[in-house]
MDAnalysis code that builds the backbone (N, CA, C; Angstrom):
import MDAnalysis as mda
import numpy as np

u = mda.Universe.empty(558, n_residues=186, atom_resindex=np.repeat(np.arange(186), 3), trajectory=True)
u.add_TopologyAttr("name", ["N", "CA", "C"] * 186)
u.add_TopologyAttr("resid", np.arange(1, 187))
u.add_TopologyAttr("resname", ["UNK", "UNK", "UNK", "UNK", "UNK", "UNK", "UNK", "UNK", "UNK", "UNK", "UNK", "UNK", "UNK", "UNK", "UNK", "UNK", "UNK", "UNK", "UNK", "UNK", "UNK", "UNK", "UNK", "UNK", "UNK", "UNK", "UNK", "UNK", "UNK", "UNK", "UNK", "UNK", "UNK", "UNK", "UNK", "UNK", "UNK", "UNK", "UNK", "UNK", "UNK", "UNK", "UNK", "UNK", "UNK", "UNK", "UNK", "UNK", "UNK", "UNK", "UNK", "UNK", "UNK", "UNK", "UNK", "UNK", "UNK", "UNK", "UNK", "UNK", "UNK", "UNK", "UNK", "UNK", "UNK", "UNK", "UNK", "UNK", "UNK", "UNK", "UNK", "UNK", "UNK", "UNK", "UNK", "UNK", "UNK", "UNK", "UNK", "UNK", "UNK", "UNK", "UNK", "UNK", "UNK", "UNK", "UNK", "UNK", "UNK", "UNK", "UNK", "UNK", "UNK", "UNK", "UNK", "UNK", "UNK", "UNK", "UNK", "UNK", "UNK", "UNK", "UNK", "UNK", "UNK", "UNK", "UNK", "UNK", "UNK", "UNK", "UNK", "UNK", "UNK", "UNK", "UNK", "UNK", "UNK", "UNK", "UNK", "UNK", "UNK", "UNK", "UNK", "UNK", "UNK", "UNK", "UNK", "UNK", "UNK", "UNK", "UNK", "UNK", "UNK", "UNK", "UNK", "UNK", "UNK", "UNK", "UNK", "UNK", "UNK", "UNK", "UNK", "UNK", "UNK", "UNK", "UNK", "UNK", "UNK", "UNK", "UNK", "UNK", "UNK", "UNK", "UNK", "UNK", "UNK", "UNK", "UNK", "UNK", "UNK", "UNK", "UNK", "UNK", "UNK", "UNK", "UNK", "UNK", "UNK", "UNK", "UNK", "UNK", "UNK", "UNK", "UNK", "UNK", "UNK", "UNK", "UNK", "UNK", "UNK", "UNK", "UNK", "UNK", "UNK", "UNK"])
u.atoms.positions = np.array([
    [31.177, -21.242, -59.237],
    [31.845, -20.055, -58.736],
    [30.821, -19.021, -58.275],
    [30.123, -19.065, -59.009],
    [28.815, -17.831, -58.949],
    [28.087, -18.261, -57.509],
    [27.837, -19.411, -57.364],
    [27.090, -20.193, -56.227],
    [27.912, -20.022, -55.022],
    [29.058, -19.779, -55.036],
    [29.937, -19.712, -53.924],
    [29.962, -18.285, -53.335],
    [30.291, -17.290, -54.415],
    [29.687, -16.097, -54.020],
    [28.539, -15.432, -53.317],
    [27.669, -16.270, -53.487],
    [25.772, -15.972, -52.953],
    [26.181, -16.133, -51.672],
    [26.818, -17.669, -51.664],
    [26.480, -18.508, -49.794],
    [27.400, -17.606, -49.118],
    [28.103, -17.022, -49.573],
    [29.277, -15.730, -48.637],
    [28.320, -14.622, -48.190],
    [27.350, -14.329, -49.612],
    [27.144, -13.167, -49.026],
    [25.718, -12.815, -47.977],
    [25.395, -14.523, -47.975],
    [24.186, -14.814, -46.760],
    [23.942, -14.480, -45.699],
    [23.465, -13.310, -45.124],
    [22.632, -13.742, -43.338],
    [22.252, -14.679, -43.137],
    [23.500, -15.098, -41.896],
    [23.285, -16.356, -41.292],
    [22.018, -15.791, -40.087],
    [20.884, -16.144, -40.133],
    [19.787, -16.512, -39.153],
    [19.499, -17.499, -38.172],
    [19.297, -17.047, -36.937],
    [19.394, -18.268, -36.420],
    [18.060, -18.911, -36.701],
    [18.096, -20.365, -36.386],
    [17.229, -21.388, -36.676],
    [16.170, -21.248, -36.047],
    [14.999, -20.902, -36.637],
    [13.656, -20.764, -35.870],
    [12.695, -21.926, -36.178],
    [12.611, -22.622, -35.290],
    [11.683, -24.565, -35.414],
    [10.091, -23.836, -36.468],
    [9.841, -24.626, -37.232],
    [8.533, -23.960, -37.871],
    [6.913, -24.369, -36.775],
    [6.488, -23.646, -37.139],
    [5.434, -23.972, -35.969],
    [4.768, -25.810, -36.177],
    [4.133, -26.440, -35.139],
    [3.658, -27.822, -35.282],
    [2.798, -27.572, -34.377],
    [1.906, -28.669, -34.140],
    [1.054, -28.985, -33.756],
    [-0.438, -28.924, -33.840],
    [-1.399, -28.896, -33.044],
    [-2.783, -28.504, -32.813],
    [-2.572, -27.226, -33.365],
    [-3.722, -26.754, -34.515],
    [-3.521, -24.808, -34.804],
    [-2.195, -24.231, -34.933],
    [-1.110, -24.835, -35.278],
    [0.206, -24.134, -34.865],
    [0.594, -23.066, -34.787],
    [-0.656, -21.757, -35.836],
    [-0.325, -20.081, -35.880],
    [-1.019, -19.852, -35.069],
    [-2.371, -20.440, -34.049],
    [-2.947, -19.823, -32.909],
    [-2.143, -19.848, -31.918],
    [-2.545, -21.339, -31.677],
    [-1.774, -22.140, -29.854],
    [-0.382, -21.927, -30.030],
    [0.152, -21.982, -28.983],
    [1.670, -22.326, -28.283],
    [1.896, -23.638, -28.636],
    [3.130, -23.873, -29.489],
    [3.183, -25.015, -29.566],
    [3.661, -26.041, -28.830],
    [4.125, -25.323, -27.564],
    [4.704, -26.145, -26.665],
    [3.393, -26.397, -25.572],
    [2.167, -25.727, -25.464],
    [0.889, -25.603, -24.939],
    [1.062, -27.956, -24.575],
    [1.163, -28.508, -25.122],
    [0.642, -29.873, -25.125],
    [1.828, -30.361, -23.706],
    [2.891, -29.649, -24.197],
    [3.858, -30.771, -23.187],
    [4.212, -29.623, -21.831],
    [3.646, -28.744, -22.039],
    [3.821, -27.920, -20.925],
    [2.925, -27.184, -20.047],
    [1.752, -27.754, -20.299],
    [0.717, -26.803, -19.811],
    [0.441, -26.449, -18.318],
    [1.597, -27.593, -17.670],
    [0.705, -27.540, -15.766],
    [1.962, -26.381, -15.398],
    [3.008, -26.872, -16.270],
    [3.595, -25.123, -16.092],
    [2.845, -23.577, -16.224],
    [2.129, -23.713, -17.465],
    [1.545, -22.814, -17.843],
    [0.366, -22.691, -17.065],
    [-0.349, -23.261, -16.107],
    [-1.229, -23.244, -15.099],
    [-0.740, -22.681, -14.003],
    [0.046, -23.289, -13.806],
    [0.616, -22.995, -12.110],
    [1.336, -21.555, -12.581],
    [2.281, -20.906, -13.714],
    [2.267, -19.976, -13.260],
    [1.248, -18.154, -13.558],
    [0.078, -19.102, -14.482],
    [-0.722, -18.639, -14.476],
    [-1.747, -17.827, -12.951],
    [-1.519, -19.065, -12.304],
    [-1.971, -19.523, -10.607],
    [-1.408, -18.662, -9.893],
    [-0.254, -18.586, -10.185],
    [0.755, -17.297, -9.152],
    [0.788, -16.199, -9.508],
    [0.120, -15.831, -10.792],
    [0.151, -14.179, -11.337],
    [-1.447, -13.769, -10.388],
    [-2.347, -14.932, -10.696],
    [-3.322, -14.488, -9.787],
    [-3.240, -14.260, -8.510],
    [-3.100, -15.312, -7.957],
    [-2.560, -15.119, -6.258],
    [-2.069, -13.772, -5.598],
    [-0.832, -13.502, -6.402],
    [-0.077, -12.642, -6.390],
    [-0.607, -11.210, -6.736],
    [-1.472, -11.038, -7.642],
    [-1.981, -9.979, -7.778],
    [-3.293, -9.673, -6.745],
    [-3.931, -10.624, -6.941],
    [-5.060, -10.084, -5.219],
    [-4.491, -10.341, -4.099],
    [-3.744, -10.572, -4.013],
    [-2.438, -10.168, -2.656],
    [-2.371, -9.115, -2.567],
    [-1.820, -8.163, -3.680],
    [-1.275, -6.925, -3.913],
    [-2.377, -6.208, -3.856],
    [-3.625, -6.330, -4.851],
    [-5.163, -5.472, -4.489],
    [-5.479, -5.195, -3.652],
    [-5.742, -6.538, -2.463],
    [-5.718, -6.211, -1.339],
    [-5.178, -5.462, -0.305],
    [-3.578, -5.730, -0.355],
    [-3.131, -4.584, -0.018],
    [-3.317, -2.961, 0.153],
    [-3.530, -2.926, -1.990],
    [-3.886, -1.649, -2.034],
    [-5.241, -0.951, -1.959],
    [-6.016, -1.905, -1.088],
    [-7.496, -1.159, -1.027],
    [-8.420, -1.659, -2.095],
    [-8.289, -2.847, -2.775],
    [-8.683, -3.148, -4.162],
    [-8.823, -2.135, -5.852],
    [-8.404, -0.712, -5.309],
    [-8.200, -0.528, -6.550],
    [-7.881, 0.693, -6.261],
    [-6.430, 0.697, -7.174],
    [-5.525, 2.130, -6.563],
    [-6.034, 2.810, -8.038],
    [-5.076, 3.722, -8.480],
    [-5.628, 4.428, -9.578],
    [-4.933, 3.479, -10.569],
    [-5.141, 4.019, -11.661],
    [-5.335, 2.750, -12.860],
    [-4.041, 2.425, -13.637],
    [-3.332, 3.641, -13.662],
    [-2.035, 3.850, -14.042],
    [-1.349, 2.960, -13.229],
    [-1.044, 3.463, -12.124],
    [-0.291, 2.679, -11.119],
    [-0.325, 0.977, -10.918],
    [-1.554, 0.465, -10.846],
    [-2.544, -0.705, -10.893],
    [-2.135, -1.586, -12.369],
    [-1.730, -0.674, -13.434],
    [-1.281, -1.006, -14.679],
    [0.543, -1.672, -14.499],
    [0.791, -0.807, -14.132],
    [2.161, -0.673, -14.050],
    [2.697, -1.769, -13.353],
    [1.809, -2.285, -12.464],
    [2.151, -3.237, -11.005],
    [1.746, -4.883, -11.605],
    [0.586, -4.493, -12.310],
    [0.021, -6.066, -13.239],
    [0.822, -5.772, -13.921],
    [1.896, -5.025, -15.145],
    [2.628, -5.514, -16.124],
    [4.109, -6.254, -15.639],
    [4.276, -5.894, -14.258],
    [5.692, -6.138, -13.735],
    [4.817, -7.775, -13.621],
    [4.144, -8.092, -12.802],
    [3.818, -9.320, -12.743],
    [3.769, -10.111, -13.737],
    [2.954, -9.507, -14.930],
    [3.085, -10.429, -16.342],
    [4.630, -10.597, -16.834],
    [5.132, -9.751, -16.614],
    [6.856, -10.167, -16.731],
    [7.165, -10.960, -15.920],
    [7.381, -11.349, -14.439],
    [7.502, -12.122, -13.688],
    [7.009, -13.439, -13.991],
    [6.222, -13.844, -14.494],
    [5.251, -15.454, -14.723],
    [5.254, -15.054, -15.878],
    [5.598, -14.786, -16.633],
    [5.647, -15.382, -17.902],
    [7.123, -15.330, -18.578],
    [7.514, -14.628, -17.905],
    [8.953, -15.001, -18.762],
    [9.660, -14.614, -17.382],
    [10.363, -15.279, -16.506],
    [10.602, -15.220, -14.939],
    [12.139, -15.470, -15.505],
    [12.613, -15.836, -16.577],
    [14.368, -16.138, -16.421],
    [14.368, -14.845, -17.560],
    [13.513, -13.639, -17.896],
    [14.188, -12.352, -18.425],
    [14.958, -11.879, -17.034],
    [15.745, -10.810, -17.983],
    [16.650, -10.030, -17.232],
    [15.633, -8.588, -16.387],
    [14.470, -8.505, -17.269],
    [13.309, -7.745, -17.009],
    [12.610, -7.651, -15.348],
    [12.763, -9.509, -15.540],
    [12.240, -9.696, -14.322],
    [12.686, -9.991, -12.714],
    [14.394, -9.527, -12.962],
    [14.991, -9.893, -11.831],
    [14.624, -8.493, -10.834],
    [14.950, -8.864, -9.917],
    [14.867, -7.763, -8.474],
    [15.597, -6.525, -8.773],
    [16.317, -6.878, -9.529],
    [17.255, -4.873, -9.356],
    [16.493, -4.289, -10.008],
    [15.622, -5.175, -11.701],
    [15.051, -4.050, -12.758],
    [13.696, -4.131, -11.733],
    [13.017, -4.608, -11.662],
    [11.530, -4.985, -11.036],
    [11.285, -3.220, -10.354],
    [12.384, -3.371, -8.650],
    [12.161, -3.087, -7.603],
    [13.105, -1.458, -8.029],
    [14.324, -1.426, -8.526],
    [14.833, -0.837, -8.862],
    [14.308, 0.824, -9.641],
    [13.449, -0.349, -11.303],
    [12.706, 0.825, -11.964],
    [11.454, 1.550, -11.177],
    [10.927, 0.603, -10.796],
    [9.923, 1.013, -9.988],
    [10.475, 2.730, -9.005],
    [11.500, 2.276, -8.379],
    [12.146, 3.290, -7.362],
    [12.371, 4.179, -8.062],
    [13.113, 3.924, -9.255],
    [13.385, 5.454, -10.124],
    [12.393, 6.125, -11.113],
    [11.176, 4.835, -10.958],
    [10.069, 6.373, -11.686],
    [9.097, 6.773, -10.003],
    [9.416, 6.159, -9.385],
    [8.852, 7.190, -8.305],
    [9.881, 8.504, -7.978],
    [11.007, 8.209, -7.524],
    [12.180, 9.573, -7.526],
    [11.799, 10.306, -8.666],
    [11.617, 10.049, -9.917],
    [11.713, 11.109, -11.253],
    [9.922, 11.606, -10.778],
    [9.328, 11.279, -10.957],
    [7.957, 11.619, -10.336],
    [7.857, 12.468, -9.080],
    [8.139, 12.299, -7.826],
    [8.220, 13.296, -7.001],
    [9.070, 14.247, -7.557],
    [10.144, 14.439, -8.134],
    [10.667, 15.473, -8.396],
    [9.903, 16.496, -8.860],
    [9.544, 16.082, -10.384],
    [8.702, 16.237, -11.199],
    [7.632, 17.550, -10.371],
    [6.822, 16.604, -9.527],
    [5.470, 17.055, -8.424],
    [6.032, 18.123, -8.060],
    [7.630, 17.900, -7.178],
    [7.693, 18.981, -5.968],
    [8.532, 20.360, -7.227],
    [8.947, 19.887, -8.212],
    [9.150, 21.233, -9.221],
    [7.841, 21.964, -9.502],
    [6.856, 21.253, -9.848],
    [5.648, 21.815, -10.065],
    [5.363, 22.788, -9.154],
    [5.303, 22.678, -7.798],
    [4.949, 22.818, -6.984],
    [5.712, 24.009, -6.471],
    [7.271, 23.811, -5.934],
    [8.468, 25.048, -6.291],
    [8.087, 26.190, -6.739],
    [8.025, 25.968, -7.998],
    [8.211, 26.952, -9.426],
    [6.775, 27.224, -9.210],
    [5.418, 27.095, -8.327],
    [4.089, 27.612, -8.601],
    [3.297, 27.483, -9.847],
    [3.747, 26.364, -11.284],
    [3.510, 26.051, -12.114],
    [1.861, 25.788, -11.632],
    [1.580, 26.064, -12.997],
    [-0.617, 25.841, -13.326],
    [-0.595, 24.075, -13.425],
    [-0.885, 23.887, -12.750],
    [-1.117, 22.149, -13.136],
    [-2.676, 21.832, -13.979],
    [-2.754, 22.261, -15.185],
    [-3.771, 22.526, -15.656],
    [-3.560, 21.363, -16.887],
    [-4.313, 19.849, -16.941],
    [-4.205, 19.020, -18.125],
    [-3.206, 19.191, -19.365],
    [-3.132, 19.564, -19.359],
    [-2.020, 19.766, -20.785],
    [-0.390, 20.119, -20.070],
    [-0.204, 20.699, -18.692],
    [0.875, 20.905, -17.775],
    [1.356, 19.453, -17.162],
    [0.253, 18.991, -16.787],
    [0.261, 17.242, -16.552],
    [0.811, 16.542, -17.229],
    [0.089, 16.743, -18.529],
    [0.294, 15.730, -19.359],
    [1.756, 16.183, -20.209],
    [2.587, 16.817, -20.161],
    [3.589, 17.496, -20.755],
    [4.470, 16.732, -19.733],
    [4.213, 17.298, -18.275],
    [5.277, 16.481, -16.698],
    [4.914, 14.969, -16.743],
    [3.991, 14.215, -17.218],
    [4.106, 13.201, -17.680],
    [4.297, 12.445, -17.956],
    [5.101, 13.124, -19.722],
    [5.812, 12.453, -20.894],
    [7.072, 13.026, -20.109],
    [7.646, 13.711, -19.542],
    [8.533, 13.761, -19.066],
    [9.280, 13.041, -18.585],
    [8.304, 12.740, -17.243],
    [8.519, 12.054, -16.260],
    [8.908, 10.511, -17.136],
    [8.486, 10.018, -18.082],
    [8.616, 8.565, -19.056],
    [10.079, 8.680, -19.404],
    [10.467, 9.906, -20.073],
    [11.155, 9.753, -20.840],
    [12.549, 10.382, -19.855],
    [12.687, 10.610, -18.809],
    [13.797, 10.816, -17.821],
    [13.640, 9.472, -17.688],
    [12.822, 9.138, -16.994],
    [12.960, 7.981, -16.363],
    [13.471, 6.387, -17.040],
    [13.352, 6.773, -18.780],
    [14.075, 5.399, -19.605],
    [15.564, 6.004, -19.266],
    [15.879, 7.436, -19.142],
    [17.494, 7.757, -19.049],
    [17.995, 7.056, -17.844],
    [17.709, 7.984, -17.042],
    [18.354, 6.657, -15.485],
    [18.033, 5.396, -15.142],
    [17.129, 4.764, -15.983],
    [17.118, 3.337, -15.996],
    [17.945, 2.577, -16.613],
    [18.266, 3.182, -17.711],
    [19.372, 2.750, -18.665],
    [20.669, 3.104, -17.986],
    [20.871, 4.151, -17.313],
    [22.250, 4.563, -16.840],
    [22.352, 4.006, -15.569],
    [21.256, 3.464, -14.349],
    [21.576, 2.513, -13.226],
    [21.493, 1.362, -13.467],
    [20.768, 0.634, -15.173],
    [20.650, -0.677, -15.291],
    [19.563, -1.162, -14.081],
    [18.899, -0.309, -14.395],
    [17.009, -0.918, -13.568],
    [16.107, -0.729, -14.847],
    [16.394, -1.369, -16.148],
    [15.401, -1.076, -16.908],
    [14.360, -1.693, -16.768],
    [13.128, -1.426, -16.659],
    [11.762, -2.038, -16.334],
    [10.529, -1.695, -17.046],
    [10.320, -1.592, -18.354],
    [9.173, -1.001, -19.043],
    [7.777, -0.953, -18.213],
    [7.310, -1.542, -17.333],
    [5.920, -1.274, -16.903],
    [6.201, 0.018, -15.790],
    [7.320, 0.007, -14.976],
    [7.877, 0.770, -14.395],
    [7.192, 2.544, -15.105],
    [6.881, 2.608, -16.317],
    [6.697, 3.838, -16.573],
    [5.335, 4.503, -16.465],
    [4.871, 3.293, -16.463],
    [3.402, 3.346, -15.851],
    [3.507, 3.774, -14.275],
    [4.077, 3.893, -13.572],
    [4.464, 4.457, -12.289],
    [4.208, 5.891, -12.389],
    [5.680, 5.715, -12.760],
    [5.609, 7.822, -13.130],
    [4.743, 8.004, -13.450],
    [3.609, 7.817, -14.807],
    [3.059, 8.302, -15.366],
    [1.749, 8.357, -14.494],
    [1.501, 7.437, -13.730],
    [0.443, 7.811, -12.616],
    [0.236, 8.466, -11.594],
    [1.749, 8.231, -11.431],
    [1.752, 9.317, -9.802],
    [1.845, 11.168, -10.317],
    [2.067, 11.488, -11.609],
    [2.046, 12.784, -12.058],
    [0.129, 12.816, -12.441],
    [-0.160, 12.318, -13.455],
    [-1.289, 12.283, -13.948],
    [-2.403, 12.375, -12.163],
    [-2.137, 11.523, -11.488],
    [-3.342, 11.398, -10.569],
    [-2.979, 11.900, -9.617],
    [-1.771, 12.660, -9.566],
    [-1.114, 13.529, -8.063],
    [-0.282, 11.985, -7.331],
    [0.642, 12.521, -6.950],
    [1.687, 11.657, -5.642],
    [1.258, 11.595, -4.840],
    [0.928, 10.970, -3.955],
    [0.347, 10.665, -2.120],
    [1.742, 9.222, -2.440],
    [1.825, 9.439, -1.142],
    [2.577, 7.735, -0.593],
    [1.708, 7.082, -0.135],
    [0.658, 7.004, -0.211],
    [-0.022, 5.555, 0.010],
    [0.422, 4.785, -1.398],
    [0.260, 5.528, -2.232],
    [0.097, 5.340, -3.287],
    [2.070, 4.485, -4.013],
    [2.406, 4.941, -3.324],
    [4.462, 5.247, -3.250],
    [4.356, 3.426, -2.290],
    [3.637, 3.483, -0.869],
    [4.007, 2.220, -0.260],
    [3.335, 1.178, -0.841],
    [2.057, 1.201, -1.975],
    [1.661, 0.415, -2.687],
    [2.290, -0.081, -3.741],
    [3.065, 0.528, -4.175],
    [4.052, 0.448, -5.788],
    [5.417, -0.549, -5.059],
    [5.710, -0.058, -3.589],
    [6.967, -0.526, -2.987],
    [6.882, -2.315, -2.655],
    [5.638, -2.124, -1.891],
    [5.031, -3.080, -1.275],
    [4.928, -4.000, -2.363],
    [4.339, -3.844, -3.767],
    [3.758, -4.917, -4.423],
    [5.405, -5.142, -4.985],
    [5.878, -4.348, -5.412],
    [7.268, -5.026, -6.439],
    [8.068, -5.586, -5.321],
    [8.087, -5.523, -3.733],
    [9.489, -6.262, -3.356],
    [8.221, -8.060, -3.112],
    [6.965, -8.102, -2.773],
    [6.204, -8.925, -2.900],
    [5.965, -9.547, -4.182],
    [5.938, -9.078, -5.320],
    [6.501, -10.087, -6.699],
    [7.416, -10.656, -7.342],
    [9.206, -9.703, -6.362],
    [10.273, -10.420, -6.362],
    [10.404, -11.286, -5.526],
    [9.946, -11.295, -4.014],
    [10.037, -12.087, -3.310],
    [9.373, -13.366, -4.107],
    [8.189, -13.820, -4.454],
    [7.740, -14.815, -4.928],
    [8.582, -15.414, -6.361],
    [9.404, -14.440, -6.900],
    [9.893, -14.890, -8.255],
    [11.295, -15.585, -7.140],
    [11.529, -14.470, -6.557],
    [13.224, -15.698, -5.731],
    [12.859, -16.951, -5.252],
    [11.539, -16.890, -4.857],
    [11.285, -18.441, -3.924],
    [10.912, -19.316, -4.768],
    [10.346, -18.969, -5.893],
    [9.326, -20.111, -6.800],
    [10.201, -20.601, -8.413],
    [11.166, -19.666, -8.229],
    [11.862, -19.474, -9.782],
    [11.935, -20.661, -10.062],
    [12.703, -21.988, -9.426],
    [13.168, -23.052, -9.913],
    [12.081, -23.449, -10.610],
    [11.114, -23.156, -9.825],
    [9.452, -24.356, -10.461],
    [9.521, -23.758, -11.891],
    [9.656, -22.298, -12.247],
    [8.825, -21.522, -13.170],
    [9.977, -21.524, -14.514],
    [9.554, -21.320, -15.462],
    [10.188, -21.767, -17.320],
    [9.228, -20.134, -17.856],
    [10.271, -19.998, -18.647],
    [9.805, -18.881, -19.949],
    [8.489, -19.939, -20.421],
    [7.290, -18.897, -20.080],
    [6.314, -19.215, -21.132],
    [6.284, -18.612, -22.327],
    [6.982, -17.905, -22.794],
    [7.053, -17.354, -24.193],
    [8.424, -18.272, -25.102],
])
């Protein structure tokens, strides 16, 4: 009776396989039967990113440059998240640039001191608007905040705006054409 009581009052967990293989707490354990996956889309994060360097002059500011390699590491490595489809990709991207110019041209308006600590205040701002309307248009994109946070921190120019545009509809384009080939590496 007592025993029957316990198994009721159990979290059911789902089933997690215990690790195997070669090192099983280092390596991937799927590393043995999957690896030319794990090459090739290793292969296309590179490609794809000095595509985009190039584009941007080989090296835009660092924030931005951050923001653009993390959308890619989402893309090739886990290409069937919801993270990595075209609306969040291209989408978030768009809405931390909108929350960012705003941001700039309020600064700017209002004659505000843009003095480091004014920056860095429009910022965290700019991050934390920008998880609101991502969540409320359903473009959530975490590297996406690395956007905002660069184009405030290092000043807005649109070179900088057609580099962010340019690389995310160029890393969805390659995730629509290549998807079939590509598997969650995680």
């Amino acid at each position: 009776m007592n025993n029957k009581k316990n198994k009721s009052n159990q979290i059911n967990l789902p089933h997690i396989p215990k690790p195997h293989g070669y090192l099983p707490n280092i390596l991937d354990q799927y590393i043995h039967s999957k690896w030319p996956q794990y090459l090739l889309q290793c292969f296309l994060a590179i490609v794809s990113l000095f595509l985009i360097l190039i584009i941007g002059d080989s090296v835009m500011r660092a924030a931005i440059v951050v923001g653009v390699a993390s959308s890619a590491f989402t893309i090739f490595v886990v290409p069937d998240s919801i993270a990595a489809t075209p609306r969040k990709v291209i989408g978030g991207h768009l809405v931390a640039i909108l929350i960012a110019f705003l941001i700039v041209i309020t600064i700017q308006v209002l004659n505000i001191d843009d003095s480091r600590l004014i920056l860095n205040i429009c910022a965290a701002v700019s991050v934390g608007i920008g998880i609101i309307i991502m969540v409320v248009t359903n473009t959530e994109h975490p590297p996406a905040a690395g956007t905002s946070l660069g184009l405030i921190i290092h000043g807005f120019d649109w070179n900088s705006v057609i580099f962010i545009i340019a690389s995310t509809l160029l890393l969805s384009l390659i995730r629509i054409i290549l998807r079939h080939r590509m598997i969650n590496l995680l």
